[in-house]
C-alpha positions in Angstrom: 0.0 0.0 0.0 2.6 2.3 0.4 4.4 1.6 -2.5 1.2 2.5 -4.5 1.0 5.9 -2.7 4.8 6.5 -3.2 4.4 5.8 -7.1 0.7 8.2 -7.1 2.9 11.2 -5.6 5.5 10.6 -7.6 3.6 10.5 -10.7 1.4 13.7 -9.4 5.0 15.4 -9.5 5.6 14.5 -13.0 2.3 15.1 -14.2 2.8 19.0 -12.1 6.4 18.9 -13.5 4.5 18.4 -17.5 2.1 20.8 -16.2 4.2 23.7 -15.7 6.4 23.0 -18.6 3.1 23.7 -21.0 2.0 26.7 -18.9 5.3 27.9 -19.6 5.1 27.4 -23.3 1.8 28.4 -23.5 2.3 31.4 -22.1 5.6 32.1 -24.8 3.2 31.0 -27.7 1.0 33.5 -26.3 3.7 36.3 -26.1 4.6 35.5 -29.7 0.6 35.7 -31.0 0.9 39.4 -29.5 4.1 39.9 -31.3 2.9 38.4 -34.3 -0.6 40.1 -34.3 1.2 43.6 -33.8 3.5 43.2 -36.8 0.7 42.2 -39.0 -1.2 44.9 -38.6 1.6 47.1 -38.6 2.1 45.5 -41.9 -1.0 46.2 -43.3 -1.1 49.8 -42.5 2.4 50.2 -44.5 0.9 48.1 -47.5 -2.4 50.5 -47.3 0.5 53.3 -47.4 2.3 52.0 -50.3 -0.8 51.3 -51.9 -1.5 54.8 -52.0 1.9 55.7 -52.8 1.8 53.5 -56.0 -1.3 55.1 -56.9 -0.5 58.9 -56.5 2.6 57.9 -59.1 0.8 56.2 -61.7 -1.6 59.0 -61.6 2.1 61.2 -61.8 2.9 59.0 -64.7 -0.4 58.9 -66.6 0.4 63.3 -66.8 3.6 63.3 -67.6 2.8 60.5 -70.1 0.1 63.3 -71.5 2.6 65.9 -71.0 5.1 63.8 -73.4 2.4 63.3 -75.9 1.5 66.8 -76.0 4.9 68.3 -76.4 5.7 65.5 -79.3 2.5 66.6 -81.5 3.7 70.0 -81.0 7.4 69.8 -82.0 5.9 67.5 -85.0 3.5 70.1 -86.2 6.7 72.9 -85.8 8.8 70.7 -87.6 6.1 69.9 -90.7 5.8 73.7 -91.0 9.9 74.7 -90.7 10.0 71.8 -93.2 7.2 73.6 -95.4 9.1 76.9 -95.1 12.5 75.9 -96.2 10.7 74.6 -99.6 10.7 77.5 -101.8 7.3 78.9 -103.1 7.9 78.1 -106.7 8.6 74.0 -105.7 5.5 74.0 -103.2 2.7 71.8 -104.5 0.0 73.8 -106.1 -3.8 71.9 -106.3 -5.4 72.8 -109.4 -9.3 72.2 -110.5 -9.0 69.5 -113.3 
């Protein structure tokens, strides 16, 4: 009978020894959930930023892409007409009525 008591409290001790063990890496798995869960949203408020970022350039782009366009119709239209004044009048094409 005493044996069997012996063995009870000493496997009570392990069973407190296993107990405490979890608790304790419970309570780092807990820590690191916390940590985790900070960085995340911390994360999502910098993708929300570059997010708004990337937009606010391609809007940048989209003008100077217009900008670009613009200014290369108007150096083509100023180089048609230098190329139409350097022609002499008498080699310029004249349209006649047939």
């Amino acid at each position: 009978m005493g044996k069997e008591v012996e063995n009870l409290i000493m496997e009570n001790n392990e069973l407190l020894a296993t107990k405490n063990a979890l608790n304790v890496v419970k309570d780092d798995l807990i820590v690191k959930v916390d940590e985790l869960t900070g960085e995340l949203e911390m994360l999502r408020e910098e993708i929300i930023t570059l997010k708004m970022a990337r937009d606010k350039l391609r809007e940048r782009i989209s003008e100077l892409e217009e900008e670009v366009r613009k200014v290369k119709e108007a150096s083509e239209s100023k180089t048609e007409a230098d190329e139409e004044a350097d022609v002499p009048m008498a080699q310029r094409k004249r349209f006649t009525r047939v």
